[in-house]
DOLUM-805238 format. One line per 5 residues: number of its first residue (from 1); their letters; for each residue x, z, y of N, C-alpha, C, CB. Coordinates in Angstrom, 3 decimals, decimal comma, m for minus. Atoms other than C-alpha are relative to their C-alpha. Glycine has a CB too. Layout:
NUM> A> X:Z:Y:X:Z:Y:X:Z:Y:X:Z:Y | ...
This chain:
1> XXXXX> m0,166:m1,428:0,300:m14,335:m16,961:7,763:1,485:0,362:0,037:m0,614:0,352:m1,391 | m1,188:m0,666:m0,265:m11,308:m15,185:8,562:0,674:0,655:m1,309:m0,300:1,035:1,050 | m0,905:m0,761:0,659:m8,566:m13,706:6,162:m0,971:1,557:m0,376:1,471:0,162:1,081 | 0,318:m1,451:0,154:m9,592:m9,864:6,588:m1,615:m0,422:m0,273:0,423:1,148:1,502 | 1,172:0,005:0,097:m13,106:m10,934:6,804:m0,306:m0,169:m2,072:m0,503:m1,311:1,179
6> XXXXX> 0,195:0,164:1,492:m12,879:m12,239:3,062:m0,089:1,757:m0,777:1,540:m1,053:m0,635 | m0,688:m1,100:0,870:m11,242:m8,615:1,880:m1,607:0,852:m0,150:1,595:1,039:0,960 | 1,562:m1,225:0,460:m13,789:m5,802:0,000:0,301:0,993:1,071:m0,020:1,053:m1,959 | m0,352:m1,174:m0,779:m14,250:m2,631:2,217:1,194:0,629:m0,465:m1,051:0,965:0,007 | m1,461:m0,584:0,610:m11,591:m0,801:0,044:1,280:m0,099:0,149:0,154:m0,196:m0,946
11> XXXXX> m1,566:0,535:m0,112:m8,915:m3,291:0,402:m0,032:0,303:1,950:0,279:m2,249:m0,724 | m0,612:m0,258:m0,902:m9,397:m3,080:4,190:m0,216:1,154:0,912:m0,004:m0,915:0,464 | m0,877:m1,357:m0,264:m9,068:0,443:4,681:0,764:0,623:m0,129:m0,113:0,616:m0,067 | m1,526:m0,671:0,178:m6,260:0,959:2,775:0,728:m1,186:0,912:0,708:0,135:m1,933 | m0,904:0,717:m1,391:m4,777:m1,746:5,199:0,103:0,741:0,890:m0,513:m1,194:0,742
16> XXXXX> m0,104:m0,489:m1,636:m5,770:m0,064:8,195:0,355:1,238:m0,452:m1,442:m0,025:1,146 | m0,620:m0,979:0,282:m4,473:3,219:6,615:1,555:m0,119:m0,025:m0,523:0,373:m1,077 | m1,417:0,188:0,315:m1,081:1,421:5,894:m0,029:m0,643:1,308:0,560:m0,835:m1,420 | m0,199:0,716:m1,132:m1,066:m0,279:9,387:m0,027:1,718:1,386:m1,584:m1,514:0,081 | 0,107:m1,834:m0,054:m2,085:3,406:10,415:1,565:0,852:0,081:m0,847:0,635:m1,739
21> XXXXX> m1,303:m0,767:1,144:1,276:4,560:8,686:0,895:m0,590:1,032:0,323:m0,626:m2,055 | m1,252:0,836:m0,744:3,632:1,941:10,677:m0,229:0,352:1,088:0,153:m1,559:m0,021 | 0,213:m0,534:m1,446:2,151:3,025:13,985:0,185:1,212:0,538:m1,075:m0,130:0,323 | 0,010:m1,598:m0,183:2,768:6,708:13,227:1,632:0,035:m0,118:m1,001:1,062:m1,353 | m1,917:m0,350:0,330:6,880:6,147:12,272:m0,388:m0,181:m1,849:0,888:2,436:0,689
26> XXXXX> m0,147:m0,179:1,229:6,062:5,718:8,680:0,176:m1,413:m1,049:m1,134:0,829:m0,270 | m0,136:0,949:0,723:5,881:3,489:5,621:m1,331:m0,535:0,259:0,429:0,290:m1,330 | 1,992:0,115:m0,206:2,834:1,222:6,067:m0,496:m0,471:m1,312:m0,718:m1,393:1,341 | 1,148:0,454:0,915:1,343:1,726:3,099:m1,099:0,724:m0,450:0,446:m0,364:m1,052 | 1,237:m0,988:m0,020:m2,471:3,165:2,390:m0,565:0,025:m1,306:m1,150:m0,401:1,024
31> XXXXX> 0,893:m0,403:1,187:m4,879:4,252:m0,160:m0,786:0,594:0,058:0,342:0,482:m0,830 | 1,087:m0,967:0,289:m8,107:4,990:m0,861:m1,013:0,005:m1,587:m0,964:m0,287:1,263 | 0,560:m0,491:1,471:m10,395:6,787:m3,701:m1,479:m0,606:0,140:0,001:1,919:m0,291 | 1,390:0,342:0,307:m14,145:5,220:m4,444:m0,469:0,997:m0,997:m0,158:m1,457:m0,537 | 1,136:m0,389:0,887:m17,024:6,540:m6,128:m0,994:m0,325:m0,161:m0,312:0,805:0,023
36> XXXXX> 1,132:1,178:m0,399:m19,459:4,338:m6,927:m0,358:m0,819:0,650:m0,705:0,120:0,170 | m0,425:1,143:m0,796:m18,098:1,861:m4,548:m0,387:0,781:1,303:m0,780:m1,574:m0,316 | 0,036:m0,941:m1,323:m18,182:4,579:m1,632:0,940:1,018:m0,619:m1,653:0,696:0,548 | m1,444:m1,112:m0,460:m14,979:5,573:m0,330:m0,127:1,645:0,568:0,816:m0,769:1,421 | 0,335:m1,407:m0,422:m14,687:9,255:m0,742:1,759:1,058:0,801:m0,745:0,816:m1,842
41> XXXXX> m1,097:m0,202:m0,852:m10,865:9,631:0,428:1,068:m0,684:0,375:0,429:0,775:m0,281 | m0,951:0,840:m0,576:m8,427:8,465:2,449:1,860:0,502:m0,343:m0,467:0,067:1,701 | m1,439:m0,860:0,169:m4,669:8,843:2,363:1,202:m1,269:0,998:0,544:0,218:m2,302 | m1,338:0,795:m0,370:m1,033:6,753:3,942:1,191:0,792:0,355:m0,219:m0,902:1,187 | m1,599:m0,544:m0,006:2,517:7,083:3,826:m0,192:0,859:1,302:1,421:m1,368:0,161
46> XXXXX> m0,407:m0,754:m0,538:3,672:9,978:5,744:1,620:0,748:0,819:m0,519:0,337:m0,671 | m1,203:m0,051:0,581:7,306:10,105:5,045:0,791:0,177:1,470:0,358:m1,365:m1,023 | m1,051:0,310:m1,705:8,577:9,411:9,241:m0,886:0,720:0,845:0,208:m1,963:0,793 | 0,947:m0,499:m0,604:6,048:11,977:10,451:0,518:1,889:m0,137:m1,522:m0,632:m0,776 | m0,490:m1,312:m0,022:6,279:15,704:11,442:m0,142:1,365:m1,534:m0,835:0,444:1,340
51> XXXXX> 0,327:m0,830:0,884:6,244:18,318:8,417:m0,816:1,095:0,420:1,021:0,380:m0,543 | 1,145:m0,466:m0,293:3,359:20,058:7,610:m1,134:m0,201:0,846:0,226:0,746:0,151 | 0,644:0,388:m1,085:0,832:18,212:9,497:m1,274:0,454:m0,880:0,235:m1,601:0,633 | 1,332:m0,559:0,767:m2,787:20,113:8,227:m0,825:m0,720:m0,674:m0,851:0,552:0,756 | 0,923:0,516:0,656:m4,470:18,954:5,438:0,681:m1,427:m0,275:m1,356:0,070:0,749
56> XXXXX> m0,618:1,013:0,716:m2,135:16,269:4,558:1,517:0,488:m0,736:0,170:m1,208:1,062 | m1,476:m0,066:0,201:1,615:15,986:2,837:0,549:m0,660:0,794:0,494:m0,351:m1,133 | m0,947:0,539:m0,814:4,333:15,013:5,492:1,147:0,462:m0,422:m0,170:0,220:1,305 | m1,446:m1,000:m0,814:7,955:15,129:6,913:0,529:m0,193:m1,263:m0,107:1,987:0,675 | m0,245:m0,510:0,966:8,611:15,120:3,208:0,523:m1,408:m0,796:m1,174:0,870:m0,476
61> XXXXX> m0,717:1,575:0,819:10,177:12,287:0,361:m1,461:0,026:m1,300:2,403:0,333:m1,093 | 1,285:0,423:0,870:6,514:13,084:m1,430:m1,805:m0,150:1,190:m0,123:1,648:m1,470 | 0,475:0,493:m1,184:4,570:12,215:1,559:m0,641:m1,432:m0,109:1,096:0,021:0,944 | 0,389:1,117:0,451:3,131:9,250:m0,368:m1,895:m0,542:0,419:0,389:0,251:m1,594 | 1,657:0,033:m0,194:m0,232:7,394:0,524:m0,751:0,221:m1,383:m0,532:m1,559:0,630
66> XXXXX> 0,660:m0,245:1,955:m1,471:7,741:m3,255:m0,211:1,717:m0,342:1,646:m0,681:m1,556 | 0,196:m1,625:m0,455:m0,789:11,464:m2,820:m0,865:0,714:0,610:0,744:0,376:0,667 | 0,494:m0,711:m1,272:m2,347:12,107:0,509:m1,465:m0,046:m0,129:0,492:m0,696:1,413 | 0,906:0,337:0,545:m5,182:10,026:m0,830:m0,758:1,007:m1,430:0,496:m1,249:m0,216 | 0,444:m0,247:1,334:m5,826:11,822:m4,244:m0,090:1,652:0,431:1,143:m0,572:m1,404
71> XXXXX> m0,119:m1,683:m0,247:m4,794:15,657:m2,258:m1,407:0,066:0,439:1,249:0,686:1,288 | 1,365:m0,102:m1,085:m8,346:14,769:m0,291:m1,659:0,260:m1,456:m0,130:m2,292:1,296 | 1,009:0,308:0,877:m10,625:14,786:m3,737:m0,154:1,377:m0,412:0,287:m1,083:m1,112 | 0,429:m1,326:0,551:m12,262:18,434:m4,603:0,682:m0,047:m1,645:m1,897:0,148:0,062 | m0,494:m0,058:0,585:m11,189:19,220:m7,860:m1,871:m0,493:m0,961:1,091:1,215:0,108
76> XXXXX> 1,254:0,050:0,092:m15,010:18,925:m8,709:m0,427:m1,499:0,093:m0,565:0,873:0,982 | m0,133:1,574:0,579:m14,859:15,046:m8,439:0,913:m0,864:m0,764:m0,008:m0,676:0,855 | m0,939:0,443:0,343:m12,068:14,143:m9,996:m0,389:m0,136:m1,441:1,089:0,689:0,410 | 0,304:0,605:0,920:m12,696:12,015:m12,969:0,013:m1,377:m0,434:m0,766:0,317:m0,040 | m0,239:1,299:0,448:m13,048:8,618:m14,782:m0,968:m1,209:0,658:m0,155:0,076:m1,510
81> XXXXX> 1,127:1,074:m1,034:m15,941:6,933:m12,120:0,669:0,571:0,974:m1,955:0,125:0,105 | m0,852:m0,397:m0,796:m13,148:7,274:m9,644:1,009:m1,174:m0,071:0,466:1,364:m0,327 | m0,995:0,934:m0,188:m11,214:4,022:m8,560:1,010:0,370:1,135:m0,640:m1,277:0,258 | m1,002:m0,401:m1,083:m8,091:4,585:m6,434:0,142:m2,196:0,458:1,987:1,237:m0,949 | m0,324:1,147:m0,863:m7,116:0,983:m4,319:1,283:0,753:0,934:m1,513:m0,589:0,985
86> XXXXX> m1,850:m0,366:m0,598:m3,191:1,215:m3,115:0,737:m1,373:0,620:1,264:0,537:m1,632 | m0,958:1,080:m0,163:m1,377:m1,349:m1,106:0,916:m0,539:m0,242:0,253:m0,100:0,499 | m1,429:0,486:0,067:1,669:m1,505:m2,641:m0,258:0,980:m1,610:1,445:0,544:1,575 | m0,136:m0,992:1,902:2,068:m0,316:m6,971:0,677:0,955:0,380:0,990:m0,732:m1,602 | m0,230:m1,850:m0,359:2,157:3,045:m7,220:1,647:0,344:m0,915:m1,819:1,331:m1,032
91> XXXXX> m1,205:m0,831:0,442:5,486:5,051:m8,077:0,231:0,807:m0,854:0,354:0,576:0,666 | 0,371:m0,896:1,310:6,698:7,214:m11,216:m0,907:1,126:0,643:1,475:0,732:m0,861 | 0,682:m0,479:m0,472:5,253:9,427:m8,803:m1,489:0,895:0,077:0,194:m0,592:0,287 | 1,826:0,842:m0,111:2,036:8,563:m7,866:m0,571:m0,528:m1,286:m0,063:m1,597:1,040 | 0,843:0,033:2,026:1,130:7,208:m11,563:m0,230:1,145:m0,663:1,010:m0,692:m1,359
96> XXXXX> 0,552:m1,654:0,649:1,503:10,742:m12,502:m1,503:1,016:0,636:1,497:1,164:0,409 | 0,944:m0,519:m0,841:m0,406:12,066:m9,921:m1,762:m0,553:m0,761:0,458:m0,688:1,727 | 1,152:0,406:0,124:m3,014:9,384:m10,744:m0,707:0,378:m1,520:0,116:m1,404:0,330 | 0,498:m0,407:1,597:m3,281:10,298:m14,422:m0,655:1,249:m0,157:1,196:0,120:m1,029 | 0,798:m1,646:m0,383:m3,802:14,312:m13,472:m0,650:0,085:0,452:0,313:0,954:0,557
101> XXXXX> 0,991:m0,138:m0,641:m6,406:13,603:m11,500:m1,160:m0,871:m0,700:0,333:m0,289:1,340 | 0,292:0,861:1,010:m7,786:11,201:m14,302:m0,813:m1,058:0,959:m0,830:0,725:m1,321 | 0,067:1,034:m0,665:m8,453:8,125:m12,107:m0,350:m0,789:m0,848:0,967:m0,331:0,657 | 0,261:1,008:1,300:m10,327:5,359:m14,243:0,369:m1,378:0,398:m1,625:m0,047:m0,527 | m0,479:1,466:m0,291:m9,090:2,490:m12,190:1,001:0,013:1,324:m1,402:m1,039:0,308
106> XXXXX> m0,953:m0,343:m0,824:m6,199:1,597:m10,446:0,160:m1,518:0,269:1,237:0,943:m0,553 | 0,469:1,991:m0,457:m6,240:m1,925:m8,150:1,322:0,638:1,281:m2,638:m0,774:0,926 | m1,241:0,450:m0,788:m2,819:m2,487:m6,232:0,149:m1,489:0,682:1,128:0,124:m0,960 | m0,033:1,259:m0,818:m2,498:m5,540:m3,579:1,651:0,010:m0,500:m0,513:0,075:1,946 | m0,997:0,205:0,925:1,213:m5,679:m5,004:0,780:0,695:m0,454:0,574:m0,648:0,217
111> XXXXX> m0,532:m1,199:0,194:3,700:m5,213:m6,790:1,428:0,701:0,422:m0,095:0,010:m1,120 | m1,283:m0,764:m0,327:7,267:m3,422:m6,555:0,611:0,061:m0,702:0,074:1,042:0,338 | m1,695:0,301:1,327:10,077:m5,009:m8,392:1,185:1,346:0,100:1,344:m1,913:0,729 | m0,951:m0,828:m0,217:11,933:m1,987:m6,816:m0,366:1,638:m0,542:0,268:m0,161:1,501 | 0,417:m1,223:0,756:10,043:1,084:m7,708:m1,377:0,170:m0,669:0,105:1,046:0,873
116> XXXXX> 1,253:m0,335:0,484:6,518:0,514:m8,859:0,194:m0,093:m1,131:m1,064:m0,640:0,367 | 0,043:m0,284:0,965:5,762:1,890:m12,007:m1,740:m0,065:m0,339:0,825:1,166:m0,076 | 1,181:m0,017:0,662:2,146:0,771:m13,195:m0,183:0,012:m1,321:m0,581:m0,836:0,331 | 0,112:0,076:1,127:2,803:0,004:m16,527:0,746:1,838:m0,481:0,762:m1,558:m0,467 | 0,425:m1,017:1,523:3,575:3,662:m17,570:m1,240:0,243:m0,207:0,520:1,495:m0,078
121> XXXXX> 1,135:m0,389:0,367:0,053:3,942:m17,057:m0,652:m0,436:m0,788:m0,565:0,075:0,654 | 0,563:1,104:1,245:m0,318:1,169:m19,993:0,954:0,706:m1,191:0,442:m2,092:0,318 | m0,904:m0,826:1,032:2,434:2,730:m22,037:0,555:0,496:m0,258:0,386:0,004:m0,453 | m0,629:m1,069:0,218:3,527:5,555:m22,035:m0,980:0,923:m1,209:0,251:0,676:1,478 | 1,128:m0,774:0,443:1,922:7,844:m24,367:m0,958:1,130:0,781:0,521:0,590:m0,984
126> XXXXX> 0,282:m1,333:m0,548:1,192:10,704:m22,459:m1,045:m0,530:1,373:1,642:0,935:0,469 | 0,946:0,162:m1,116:m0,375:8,650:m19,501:m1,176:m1,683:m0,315:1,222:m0,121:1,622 | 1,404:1,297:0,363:m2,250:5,708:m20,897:m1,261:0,589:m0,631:0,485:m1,305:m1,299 | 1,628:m0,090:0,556:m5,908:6,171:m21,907:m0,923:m0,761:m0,443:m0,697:0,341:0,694 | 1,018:1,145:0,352:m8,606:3,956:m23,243:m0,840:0,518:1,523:m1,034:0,146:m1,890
131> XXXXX> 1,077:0,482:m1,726:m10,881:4,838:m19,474:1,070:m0,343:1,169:m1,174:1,722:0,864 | m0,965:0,221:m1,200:m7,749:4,209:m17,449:0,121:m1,568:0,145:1,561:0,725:m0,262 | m0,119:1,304:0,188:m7,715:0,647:m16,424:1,005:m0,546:1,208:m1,453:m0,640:m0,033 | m1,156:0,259:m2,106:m4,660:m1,187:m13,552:m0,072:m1,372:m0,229:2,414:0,661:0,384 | 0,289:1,321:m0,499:m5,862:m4,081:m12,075:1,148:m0,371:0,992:m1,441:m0,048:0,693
136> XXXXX> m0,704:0,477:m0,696:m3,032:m5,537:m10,071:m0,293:m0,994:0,448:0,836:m0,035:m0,337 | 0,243:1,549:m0,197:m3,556:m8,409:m7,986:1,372:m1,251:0,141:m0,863:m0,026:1,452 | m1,211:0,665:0,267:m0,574:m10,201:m8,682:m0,229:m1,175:0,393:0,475:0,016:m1,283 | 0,071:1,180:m0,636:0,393:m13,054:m7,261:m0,910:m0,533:1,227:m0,192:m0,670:m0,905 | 0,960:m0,228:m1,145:m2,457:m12,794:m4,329:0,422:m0,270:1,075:m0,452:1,158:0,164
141> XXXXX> m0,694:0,016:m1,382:m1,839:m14,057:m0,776:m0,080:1,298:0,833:m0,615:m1,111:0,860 | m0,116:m1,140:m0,449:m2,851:m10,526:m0,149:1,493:1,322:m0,643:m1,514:0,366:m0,299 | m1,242:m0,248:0,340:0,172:m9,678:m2,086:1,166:0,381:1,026:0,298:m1,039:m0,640 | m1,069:0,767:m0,250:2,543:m11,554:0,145:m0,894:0,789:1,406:0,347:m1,869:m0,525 | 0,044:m0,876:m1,162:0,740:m9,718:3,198:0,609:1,440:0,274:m1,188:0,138:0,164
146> XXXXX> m0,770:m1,204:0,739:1,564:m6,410:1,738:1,455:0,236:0,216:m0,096:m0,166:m1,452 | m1,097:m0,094:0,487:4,835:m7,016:1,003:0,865:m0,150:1,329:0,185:m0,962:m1,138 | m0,924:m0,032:m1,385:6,089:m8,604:4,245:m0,335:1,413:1,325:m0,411:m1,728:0,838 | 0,571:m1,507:m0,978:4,550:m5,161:6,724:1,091:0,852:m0,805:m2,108:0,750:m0,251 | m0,782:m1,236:0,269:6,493:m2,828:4,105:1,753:m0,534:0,374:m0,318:0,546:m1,861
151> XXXXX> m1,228:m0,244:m0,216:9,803:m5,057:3,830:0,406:m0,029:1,542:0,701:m0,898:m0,790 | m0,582:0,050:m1,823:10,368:m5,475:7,760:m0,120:1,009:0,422:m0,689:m0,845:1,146 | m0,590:m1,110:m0,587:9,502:m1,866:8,093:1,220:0,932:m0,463:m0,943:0,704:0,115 | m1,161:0,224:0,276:12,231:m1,485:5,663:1,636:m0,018:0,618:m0,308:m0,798:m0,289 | m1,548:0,635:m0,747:15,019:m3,762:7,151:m0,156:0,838:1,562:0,021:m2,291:0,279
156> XXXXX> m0,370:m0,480:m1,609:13,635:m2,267:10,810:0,851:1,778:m0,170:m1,965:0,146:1,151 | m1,025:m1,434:0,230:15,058:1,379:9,320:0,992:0,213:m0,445:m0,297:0,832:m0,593 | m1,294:0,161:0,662:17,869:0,500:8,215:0,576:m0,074:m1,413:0,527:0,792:0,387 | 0,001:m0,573:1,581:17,005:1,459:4,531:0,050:m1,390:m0,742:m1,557:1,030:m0,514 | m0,275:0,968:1,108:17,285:m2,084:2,695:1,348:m0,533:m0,163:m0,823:m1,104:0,134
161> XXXXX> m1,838:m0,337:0,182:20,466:m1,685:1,257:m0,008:m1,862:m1,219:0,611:2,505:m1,438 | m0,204:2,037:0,858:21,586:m5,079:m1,302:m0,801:m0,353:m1,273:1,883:m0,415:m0,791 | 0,383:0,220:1,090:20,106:m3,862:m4,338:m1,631:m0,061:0,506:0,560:1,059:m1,088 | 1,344:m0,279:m0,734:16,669:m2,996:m2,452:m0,944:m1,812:0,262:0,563:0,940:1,847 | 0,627:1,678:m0,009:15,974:m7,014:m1,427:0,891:m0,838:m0,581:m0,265:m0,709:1,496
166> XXXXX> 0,016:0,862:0,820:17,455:m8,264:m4,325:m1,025:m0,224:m1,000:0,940:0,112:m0,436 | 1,194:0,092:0,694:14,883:m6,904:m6,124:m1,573:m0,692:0,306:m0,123:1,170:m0,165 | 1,379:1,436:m0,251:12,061:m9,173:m4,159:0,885:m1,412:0,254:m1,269:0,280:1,881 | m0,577:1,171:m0,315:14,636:m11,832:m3,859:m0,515:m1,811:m0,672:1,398:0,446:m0,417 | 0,860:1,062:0,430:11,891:m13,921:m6,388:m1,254:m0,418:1,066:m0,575:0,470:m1,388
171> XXXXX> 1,072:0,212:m0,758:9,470:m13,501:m3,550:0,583:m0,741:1,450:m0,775:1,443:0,182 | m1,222:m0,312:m1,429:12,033:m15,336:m0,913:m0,778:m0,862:1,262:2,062:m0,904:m0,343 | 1,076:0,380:m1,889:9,361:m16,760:1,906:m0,684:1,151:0,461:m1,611:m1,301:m0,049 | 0,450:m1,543:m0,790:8,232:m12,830:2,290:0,904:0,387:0,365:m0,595:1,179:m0,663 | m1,824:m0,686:m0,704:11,949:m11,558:2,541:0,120:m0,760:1,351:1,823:m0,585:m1,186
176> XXXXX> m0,617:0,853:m1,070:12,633:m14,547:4,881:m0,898:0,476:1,244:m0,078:m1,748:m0,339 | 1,144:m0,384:m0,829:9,334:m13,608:6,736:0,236:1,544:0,773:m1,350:0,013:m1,028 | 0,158:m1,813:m0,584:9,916:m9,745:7,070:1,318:m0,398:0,894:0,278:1,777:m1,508 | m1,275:m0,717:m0,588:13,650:m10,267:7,859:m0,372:m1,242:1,557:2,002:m0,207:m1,274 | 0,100:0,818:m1,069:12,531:m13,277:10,769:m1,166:0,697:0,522:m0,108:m1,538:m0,270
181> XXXXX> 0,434:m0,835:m0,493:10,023:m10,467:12,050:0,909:1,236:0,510:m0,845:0,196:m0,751 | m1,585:m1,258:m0,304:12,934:m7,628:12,190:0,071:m0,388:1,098:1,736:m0,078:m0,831 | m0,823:0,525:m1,065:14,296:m10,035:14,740:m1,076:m0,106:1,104:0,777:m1,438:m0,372 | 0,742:0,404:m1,018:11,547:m11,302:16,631:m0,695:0,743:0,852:m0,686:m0,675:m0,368 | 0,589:m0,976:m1,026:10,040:m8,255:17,732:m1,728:0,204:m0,490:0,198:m0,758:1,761
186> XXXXX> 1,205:0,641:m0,386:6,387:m9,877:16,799:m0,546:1,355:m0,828:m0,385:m1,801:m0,488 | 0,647:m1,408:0,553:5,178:m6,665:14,479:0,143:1,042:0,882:0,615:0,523:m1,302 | m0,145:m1,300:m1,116:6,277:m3,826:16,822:m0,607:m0,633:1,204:1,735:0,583:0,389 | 0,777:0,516:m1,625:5,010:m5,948:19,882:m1,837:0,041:m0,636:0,705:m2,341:0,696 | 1,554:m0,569:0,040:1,410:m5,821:17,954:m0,335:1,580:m0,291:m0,759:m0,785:m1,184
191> XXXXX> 0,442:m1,932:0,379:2,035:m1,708:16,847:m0,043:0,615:1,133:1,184:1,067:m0,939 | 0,268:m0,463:m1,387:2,629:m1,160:20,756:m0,741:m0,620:0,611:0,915:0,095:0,754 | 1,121:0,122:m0,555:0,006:m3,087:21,752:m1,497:0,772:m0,608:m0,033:m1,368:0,032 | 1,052:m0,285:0,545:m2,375:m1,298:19,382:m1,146:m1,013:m0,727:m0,421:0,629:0,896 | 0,791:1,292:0,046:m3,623:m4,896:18,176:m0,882:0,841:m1,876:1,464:m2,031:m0,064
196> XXXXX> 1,244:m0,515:0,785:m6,778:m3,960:15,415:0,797:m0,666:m1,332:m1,841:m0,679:0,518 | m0,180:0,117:1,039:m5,695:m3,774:11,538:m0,405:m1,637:m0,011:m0,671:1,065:m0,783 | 0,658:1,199:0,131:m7,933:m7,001:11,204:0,880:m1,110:0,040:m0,962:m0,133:0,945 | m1,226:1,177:m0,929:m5,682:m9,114:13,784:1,174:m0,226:m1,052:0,905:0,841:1,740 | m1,360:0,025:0,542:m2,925:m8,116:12,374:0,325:m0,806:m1,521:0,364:1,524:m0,120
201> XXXXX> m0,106:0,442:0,997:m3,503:m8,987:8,703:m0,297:m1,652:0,280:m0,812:0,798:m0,896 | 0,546:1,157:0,123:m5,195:m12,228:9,684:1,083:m0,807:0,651:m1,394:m0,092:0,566 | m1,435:0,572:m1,155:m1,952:m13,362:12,232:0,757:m0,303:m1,675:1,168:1,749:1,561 | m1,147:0,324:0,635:0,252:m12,887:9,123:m0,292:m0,893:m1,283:0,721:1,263:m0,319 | 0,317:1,070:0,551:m1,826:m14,550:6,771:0,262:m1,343:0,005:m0,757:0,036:0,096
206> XXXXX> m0,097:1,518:m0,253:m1,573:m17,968:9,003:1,106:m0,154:m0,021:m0,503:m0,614:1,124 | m1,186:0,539:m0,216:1,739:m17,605:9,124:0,624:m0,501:m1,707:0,935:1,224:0,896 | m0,137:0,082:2,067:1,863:m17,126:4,881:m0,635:m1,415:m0,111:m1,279:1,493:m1,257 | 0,183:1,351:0,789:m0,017:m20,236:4,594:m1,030:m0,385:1,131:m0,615:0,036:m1,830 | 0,910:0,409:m1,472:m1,163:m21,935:8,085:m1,000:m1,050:m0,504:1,044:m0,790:1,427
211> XXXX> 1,326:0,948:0,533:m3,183:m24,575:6,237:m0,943:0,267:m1,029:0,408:m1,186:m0,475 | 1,088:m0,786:0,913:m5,364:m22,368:4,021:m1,109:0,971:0,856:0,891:1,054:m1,089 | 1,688:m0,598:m0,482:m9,111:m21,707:4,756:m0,495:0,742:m0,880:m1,207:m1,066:0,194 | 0,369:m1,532:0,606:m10,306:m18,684:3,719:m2,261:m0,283:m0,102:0,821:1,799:1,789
């Protein structure tokens, strides 16, 4: 069984939403909303994309997949049987967002020593709840998939400045990974070939850990 093959539906649509994202000029990261384990919206970074594109947020520095994801929910579903799934921990942002829209579960493939903010949704007063629950998968080889797609699209924009990958500098076989992708070409040679979300996650998997059977 293959890598992607293992993943729940959830986790790999917000992949192919965040793989989605890198193929458009953007951040690749995705998100989607469940309801009763049927995905009712979609969302991904936007941020390197034209402003005002209909029926989403672009072009913009709130152009977030957690956003784009949560703008798609009537106001009429929005409630506590409502899981969000995010590729990357959500932002002071996006935690807000997710609280106003009262979201009862929140499941992140990782996290973000640099800006994710999950725990105000544990303690803050104003946004923690007894139905709010954040599952993180910490430590996850789906983690370490995650992480290397955002930092190499990162380093490929020029934006990882010293403090930026010092802050994953505990994670240093993904840094080493994204920044020996930068170079090689091998991510942009599968976003211009159009190679299938699937591929893609399952390629970087073997490279995360070539002797692990899934």
């Amino acid at each position: 069984m293959s890598f992607w093959d293992t993943l729940e539906t959830p986790w790999q649509e917000a992949f192919a939403q965040a793989w989605e994202a890198y193929r458009a000029g953007s951040l690749p990261i995705g998100a989607v909303v469940t309801r009763d384990g049927e995905i009712i919206a979609r969302g991904r970074n936007r941020l390197g994309e034209p402003h005002q594109i209909q029926g989403f947020i672009s072009g913009t520095n709130i152009g977030h997949a957690e956003i784009n994801a949560l703008a798609q929910i009537p106001t009429a579903l929005e409630g506590h049987e409502l899981s969000i799934y995010t590729t990357v921990e959500p932002c002071p942002m996006c935690a807000g967002a997710i609280r106003m829209t009262h979201v009862g579960n929140v499941f992140y493939a990782a996290r973000d020593p640099w800006a994710g903010c999950a725990n105000l949704l544990e303690s803050h007063s104003y946004m923690a709840r007894d139905w709010l629950k954040v599952r993180g998968l910490q430590g996850s080889h789906l983690e370490q998939v995650s992480l290397v797609l955002l930092l190499h699209c990162i380093i490929e924009q020029n934006d990882a400045h010293q403090g930026f990958l010092a802050a994953f500098s505990p994670i240093k076989q993904v840094v080493k990974l994204a920044q020996d992708f930068h170079f090689n070409g091998k991510i942009r040679d599968w976003r211009d070939s159009k190679m299938p979300t699937g591929d893609v996650l399952n390629e970087l998997a073997a490279l995360l850990e070539p002797n692990r059977v899934y």
